[in-house]
Biopython code that builds the backbone (N, CA, C, O; Angstrom):
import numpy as np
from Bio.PDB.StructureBuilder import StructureBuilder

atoms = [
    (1, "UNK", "N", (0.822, -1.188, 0.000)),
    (1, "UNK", "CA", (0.000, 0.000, 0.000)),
    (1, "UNK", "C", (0.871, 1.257, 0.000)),
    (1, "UNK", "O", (0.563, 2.107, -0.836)),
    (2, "UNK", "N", (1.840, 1.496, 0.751)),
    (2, "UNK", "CA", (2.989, 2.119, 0.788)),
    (2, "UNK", "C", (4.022, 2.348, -0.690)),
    (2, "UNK", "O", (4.637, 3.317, -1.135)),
    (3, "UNK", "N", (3.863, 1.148, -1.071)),
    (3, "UNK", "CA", (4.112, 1.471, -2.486)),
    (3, "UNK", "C", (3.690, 2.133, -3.614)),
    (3, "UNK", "O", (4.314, 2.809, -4.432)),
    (4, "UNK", "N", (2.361, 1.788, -3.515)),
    (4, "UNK", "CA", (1.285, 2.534, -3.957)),
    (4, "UNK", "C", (1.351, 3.910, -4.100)),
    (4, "UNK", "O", (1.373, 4.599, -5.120)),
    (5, "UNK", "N", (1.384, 4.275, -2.662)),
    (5, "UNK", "CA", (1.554, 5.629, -2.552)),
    (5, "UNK", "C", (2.410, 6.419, -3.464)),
    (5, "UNK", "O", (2.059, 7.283, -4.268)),
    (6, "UNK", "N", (4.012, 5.817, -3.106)),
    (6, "UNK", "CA", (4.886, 6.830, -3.360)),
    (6, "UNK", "C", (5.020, 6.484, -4.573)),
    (6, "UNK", "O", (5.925, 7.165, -5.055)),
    (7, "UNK", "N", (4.494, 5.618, -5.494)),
    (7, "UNK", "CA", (4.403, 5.666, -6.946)),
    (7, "UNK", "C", (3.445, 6.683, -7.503)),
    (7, "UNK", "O", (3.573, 7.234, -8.596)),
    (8, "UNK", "N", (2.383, 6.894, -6.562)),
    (8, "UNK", "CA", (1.742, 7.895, -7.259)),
    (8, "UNK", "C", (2.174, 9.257, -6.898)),
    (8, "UNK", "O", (1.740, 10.198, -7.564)),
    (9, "UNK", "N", (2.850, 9.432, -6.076)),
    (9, "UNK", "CA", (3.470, 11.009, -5.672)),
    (9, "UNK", "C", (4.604, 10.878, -6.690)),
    (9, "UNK", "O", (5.067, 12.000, -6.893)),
    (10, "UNK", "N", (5.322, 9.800, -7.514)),
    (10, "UNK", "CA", (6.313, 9.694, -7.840)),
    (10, "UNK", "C", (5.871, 10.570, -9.741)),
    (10, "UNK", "O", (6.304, 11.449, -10.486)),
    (11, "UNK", "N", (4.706, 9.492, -9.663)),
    (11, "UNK", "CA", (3.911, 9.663, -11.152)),
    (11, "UNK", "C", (3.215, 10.957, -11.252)),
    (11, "UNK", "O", (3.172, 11.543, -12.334)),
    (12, "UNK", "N", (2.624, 11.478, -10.110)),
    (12, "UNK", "CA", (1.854, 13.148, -9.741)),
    (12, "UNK", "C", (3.070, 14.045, -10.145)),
    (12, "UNK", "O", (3.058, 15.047, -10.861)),
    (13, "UNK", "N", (3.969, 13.530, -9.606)),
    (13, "UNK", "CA", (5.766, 14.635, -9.527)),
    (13, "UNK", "C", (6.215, 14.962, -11.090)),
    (13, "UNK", "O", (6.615, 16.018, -11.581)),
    (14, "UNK", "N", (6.017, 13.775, -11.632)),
    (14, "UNK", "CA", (6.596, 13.738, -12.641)),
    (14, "UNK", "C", (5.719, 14.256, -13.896)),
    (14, "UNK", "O", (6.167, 14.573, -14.997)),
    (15, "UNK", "N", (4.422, 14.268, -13.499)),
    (15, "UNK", "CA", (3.384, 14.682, -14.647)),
    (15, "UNK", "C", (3.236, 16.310, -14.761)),
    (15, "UNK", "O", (2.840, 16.825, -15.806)),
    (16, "UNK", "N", (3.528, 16.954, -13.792)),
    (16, "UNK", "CA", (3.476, 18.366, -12.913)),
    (16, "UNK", "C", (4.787, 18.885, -14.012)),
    (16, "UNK", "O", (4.740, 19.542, -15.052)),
    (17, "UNK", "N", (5.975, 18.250, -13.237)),
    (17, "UNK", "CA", (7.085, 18.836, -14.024)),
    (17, "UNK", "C", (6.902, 19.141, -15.426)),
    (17, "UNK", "O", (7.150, 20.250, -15.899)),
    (18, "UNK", "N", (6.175, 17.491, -16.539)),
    (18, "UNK", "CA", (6.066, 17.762, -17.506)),
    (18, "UNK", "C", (5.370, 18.995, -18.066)),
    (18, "UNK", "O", (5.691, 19.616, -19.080)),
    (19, "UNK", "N", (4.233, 19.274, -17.124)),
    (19, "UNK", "CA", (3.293, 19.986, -17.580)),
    (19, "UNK", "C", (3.784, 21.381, -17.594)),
    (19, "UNK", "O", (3.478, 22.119, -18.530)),
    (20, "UNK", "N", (4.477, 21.762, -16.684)),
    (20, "UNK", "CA", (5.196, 23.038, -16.435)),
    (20, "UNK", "C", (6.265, 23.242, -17.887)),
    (20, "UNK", "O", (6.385, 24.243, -18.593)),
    (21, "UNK", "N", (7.035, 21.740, -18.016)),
    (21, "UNK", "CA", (8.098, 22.231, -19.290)),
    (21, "UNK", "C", (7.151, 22.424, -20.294)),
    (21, "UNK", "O", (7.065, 23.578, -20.715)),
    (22, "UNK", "N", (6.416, 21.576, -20.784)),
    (22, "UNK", "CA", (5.264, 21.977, -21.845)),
    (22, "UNK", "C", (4.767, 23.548, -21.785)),
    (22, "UNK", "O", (4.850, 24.066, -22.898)),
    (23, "UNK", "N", (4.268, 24.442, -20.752)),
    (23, "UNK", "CA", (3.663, 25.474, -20.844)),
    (23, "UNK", "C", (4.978, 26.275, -21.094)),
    (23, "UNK", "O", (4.986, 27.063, -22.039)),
    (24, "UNK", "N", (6.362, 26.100, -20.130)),
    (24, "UNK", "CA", (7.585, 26.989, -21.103)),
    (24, "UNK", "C", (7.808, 26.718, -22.351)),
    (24, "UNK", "O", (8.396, 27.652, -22.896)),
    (25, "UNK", "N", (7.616, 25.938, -22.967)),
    (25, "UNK", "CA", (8.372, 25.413, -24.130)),
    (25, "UNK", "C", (7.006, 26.340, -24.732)),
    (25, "UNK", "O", (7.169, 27.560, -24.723)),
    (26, "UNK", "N", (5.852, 25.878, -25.182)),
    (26, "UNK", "CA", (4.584, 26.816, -25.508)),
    (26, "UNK", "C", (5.383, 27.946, -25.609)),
    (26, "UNK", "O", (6.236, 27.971, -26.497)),
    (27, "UNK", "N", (5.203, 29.263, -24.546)),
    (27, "UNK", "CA", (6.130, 29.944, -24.181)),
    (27, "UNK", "C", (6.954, 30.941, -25.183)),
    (27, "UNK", "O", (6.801, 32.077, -25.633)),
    (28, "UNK", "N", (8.058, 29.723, -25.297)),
    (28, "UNK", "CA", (9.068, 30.405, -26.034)),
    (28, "UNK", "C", (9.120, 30.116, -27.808)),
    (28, "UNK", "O", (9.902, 30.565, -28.644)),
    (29, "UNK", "N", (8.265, 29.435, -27.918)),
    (29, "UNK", "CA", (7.181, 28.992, -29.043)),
    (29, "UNK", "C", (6.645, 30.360, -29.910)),
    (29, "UNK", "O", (6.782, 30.901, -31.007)),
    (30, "UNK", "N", (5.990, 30.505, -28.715)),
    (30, "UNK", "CA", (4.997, 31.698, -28.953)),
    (30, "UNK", "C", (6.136, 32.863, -29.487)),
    (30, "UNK", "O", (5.999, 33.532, -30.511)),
    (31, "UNK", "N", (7.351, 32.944, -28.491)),
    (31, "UNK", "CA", (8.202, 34.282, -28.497)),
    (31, "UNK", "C", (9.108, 33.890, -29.993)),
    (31, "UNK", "O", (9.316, 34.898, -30.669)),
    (32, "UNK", "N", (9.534, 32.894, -30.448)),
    (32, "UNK", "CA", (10.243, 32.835, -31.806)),
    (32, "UNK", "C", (9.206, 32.998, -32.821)),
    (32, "UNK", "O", (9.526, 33.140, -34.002)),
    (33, "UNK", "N", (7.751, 32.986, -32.374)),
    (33, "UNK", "CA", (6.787, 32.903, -33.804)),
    (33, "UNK", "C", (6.865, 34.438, -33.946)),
    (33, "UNK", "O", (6.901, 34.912, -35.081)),
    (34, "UNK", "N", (6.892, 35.242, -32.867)),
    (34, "UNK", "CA", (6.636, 37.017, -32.846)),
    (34, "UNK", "C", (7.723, 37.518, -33.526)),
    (34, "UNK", "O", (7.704, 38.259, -34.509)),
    (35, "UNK", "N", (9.134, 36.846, -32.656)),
    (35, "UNK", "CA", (10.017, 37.573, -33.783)),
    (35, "UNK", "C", (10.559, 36.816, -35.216)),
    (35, "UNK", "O", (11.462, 37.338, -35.869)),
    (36, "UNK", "N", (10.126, 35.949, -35.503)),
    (36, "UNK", "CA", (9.778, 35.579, -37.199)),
    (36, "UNK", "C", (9.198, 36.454, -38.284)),
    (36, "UNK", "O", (9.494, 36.714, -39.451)),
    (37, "UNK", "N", (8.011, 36.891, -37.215)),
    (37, "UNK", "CA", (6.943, 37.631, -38.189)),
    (37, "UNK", "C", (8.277, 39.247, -37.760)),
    (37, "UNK", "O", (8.541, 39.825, -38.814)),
    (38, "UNK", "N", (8.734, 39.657, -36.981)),
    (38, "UNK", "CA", (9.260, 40.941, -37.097)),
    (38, "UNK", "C", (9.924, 40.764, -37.946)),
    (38, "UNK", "O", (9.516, 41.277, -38.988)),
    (39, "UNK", "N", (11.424, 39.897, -38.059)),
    (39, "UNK", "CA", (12.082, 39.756, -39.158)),
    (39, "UNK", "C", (11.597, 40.135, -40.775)),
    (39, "UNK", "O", (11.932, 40.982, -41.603)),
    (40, "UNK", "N", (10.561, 38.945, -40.721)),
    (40, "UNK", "CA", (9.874, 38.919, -42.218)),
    (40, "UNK", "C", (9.559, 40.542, -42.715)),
    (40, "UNK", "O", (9.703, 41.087, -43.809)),
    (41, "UNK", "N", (9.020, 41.093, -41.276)),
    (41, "UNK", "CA", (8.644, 42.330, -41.921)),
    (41, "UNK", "C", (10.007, 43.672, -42.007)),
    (41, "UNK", "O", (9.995, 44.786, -42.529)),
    (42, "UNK", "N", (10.505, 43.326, -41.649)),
    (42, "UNK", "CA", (11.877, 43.933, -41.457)),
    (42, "UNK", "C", (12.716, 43.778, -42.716)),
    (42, "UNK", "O", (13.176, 44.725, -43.353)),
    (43, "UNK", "N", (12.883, 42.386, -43.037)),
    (43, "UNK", "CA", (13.124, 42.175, -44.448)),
    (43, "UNK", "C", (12.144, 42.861, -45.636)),
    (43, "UNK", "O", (12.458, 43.699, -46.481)),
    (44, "UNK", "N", (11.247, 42.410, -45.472)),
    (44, "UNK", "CA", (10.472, 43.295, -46.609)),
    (44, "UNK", "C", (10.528, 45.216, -46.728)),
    (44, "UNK", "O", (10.504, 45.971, -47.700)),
    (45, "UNK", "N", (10.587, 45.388, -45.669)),
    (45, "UNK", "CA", (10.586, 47.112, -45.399)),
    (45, "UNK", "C", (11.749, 47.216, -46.291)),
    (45, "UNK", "O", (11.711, 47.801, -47.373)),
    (46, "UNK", "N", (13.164, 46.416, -45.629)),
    (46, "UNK", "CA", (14.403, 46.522, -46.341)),
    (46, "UNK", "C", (14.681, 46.434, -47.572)),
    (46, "UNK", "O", (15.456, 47.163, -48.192)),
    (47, "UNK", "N", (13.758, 45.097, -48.182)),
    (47, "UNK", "CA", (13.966, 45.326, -50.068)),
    (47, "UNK", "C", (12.997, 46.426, -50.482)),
    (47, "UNK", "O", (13.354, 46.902, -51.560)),
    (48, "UNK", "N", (11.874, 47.005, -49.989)),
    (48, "UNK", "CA", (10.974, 48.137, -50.351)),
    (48, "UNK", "C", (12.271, 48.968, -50.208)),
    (48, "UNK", "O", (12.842, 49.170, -51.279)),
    (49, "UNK", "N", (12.924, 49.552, -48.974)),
    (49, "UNK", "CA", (13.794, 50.662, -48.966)),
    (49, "UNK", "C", (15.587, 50.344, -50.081)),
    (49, "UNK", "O", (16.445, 51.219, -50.193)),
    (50, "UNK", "N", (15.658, 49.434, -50.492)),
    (50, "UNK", "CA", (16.658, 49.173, -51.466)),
    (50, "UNK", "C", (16.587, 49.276, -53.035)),
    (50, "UNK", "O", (17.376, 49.506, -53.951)),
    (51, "UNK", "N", (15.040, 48.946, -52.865)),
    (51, "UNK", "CA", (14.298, 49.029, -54.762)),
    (51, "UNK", "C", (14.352, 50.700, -54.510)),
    (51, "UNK", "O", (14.936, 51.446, -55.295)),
    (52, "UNK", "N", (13.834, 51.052, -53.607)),
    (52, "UNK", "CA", (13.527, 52.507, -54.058)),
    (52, "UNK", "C", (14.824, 53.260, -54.212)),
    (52, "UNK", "O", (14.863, 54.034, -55.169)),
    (53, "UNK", "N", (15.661, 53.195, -53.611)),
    (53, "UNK", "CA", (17.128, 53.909, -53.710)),
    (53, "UNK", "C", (17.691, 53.336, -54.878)),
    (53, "UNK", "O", (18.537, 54.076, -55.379)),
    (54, "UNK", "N", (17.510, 52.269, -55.481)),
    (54, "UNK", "CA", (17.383, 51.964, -56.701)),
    (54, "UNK", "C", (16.854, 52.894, -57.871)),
    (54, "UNK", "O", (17.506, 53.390, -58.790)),
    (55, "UNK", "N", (15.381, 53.008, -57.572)),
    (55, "UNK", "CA", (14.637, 53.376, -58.379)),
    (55, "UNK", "C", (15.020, 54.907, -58.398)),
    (55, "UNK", "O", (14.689, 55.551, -59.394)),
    (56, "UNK", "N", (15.713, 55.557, -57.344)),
    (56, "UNK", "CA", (15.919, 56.986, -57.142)),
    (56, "UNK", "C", (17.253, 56.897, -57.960)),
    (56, "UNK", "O", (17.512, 57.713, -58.845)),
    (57, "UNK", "N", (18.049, 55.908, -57.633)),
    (57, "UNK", "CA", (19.289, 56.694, -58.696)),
    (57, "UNK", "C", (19.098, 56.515, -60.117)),
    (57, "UNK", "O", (19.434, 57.387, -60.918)),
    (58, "UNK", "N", (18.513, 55.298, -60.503)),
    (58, "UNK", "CA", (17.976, 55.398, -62.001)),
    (58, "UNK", "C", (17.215, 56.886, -62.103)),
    (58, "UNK", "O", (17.925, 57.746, -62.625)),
    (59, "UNK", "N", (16.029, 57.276, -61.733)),
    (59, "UNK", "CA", (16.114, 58.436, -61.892)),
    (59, "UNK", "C", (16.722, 59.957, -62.313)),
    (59, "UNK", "O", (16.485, 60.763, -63.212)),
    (60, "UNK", "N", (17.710, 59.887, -61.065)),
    (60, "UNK", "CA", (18.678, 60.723, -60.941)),
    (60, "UNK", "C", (19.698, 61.081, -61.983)),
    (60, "UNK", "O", (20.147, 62.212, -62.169)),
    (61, "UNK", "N", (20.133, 59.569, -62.897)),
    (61, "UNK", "CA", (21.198, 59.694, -63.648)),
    (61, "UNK", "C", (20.500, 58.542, -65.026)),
    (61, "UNK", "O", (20.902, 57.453, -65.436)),
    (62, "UNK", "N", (18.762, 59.814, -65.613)),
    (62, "UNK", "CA", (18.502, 59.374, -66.710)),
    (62, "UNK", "C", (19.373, 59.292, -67.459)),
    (62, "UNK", "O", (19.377, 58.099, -67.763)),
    (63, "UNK", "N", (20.418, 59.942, -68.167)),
    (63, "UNK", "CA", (21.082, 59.768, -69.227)),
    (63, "UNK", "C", (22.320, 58.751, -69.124)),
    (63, "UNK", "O", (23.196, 58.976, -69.960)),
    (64, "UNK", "N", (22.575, 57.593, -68.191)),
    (64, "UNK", "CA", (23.440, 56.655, -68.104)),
    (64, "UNK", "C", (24.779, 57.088, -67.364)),
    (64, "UNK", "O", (25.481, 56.294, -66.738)),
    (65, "UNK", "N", (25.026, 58.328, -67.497)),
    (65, "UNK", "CA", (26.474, 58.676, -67.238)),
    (65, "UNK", "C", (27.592, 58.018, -65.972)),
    (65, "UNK", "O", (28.782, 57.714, -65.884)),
    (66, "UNK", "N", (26.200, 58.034, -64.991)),
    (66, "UNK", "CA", (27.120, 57.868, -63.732)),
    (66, "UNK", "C", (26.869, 56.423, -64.131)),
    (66, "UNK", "O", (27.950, 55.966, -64.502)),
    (67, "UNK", "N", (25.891, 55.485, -64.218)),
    (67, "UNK", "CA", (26.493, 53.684, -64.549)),
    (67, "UNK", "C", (27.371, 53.625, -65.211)),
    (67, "UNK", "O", (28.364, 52.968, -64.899)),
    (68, "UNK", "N", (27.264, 54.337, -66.394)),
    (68, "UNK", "CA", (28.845, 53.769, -67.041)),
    (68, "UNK", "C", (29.733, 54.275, -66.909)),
    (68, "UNK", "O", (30.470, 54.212, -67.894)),
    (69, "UNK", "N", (30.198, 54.966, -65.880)),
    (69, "UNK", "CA", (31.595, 55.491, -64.894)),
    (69, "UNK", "C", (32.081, 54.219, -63.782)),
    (69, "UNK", "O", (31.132, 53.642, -63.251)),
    (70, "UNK", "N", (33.179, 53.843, -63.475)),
    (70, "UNK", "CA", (34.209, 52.892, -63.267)),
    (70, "UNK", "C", (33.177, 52.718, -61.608)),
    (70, "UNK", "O", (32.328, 51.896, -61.263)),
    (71, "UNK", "N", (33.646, 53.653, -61.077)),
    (71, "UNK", "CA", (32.742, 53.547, -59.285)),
    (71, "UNK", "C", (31.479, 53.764, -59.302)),
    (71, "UNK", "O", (30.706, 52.915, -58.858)),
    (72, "UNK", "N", (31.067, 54.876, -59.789)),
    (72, "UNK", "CA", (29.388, 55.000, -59.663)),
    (72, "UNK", "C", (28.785, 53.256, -60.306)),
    (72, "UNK", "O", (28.009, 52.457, -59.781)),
    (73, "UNK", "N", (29.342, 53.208, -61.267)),
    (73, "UNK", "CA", (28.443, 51.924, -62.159)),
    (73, "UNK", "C", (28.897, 50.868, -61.225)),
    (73, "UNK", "O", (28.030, 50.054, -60.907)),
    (74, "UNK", "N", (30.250, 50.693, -60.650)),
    (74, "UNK", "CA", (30.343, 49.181, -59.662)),
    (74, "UNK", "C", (29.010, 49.236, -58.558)),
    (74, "UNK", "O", (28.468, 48.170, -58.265)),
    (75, "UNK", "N", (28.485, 50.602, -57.930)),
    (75, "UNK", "CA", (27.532, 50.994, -57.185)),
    (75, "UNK", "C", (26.155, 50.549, -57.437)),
    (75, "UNK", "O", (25.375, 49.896, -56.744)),
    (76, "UNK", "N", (26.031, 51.211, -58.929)),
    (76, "UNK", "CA", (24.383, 50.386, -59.449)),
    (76, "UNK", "C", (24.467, 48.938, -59.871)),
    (76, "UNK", "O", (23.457, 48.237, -59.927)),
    (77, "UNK", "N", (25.871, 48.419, -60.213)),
    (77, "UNK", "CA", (25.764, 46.579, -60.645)),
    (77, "UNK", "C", (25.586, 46.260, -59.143)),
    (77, "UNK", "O", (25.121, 45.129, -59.003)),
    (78, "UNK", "N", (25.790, 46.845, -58.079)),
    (78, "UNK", "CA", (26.118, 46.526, -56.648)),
    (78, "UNK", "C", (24.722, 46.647, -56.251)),
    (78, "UNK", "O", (24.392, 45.490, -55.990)),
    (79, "UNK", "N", (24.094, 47.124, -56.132)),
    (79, "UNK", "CA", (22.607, 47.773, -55.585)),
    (79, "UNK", "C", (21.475, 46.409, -56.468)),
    (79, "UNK", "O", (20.723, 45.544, -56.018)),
    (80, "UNK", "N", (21.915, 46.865, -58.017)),
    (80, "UNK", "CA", (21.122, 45.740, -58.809)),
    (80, "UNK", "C", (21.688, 44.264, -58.481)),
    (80, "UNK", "O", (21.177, 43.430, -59.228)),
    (81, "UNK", "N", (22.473, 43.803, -57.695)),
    (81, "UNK", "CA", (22.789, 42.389, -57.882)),
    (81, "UNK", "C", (22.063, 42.000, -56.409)),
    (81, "UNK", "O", (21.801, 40.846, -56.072)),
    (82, "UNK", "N", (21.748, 43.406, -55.469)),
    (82, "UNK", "CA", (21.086, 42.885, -53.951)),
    (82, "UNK", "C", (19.991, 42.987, -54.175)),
    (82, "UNK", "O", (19.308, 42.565, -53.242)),
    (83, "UNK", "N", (19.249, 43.478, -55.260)),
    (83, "UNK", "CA", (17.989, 43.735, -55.584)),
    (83, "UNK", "C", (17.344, 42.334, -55.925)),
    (83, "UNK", "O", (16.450, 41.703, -55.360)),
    (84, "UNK", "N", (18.435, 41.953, -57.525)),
    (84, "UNK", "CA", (17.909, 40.766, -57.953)),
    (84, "UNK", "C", (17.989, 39.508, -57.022)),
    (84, "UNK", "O", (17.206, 38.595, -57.284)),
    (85, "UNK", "N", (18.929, 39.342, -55.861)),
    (85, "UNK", "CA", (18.567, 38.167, -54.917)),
    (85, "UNK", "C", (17.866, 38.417, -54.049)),
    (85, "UNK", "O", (17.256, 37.475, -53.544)),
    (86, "UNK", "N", (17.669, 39.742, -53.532)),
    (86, "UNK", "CA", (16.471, 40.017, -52.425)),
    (86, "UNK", "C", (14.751, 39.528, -53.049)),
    (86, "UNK", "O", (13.730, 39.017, -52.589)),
    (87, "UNK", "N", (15.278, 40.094, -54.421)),
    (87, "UNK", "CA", (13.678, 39.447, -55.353)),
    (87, "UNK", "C", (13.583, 38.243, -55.027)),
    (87, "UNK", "O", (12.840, 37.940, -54.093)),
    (88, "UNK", "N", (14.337, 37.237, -55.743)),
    (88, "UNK", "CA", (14.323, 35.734, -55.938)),
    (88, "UNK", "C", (13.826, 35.046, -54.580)),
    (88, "UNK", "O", (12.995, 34.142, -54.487)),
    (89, "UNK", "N", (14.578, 35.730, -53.473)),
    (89, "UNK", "CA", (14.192, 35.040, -51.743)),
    (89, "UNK", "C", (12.912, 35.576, -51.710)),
    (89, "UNK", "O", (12.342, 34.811, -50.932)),
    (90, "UNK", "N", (11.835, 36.673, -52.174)),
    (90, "UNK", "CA", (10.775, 37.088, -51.572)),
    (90, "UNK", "C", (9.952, 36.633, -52.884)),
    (90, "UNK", "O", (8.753, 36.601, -52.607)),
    (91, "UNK", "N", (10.118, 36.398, -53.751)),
    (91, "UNK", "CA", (9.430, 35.946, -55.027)),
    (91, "UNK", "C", (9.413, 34.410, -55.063)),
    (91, "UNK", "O", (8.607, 33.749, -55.718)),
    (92, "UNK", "N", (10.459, 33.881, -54.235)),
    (92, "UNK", "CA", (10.392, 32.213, -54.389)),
    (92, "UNK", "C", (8.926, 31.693, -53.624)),
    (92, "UNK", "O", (8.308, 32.066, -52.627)),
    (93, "UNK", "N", (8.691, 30.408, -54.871)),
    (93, "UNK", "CA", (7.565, 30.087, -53.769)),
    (93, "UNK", "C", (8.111, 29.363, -52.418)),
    (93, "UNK", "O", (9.202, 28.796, -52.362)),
    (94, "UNK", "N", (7.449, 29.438, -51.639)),
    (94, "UNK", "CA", (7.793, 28.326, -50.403)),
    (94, "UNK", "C", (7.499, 26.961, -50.471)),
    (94, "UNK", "O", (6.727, 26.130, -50.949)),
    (95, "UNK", "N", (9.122, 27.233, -49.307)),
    (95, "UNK", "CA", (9.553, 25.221, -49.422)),
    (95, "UNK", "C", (8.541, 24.901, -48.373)),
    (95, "UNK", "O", (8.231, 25.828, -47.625)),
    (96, "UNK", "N", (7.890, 23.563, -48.168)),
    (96, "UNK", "CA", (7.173, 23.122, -47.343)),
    (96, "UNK", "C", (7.600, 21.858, -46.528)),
    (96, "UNK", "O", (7.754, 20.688, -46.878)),
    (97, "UNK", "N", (7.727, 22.429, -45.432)),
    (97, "UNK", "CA", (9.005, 21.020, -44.674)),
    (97, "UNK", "C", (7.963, 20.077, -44.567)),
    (97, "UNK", "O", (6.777, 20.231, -44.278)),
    (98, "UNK", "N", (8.847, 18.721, -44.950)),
    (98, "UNK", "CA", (8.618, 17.968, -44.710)),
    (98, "UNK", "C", (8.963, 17.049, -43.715)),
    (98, "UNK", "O", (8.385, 15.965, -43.648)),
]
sb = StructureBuilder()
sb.init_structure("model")
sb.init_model(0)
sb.init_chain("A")
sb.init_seg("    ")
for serial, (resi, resn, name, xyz) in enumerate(atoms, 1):
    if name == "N":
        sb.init_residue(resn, " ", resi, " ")
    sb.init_atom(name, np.array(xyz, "f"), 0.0, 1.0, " ", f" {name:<3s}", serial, name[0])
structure = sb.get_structure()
């Protein structure tokens, strides 16, 4: 009967603990899903604010001059080469883990 007992204080002990790591783990669950979604949006703000400084120096230098100058143009192949992979990562469809 004694046995009894302290198997079930043993099994009560041990179900408690679980339940407690389960509600942290939840938890910190919850806290990597919040800053996922900040990231994501952080990234996106960032290629919005990179196309447009893009789109401002095309502007700026309608007639080609400064791209086809030695530094200015390493600048716009530089700007256009973070553009075109920032596209591809936000334009790809999604992988779906399996």
């Amino acid at each position: 009967m004694i046995l009894l007992i302290i198997l079930c204080i043993i099994f009560a002990s041990a179900a408690g603990y679980m339940g407690y790591r389960a509600y942290i783990l939840a938890g910190l669950l919850a806290d990597i899903e919040d800053y996922y979604i900040d990231v994501e949006k952080t990234n996106i703000f960032m290629y919005a604010k990179i196309q447009r400084a893009y789109d401002n120096m095309k502007q700026i230098d309608q007639l080609g001059a400064f791209e086809s100058e030695d530094e200015a143009g390493t600048t716009f192949q530089m700007l256009k080469q973070v553009i075109d992979e920032l596209k591809g990562d936000f334009d790809a469809p999604e992988k779906k883990e399996e």
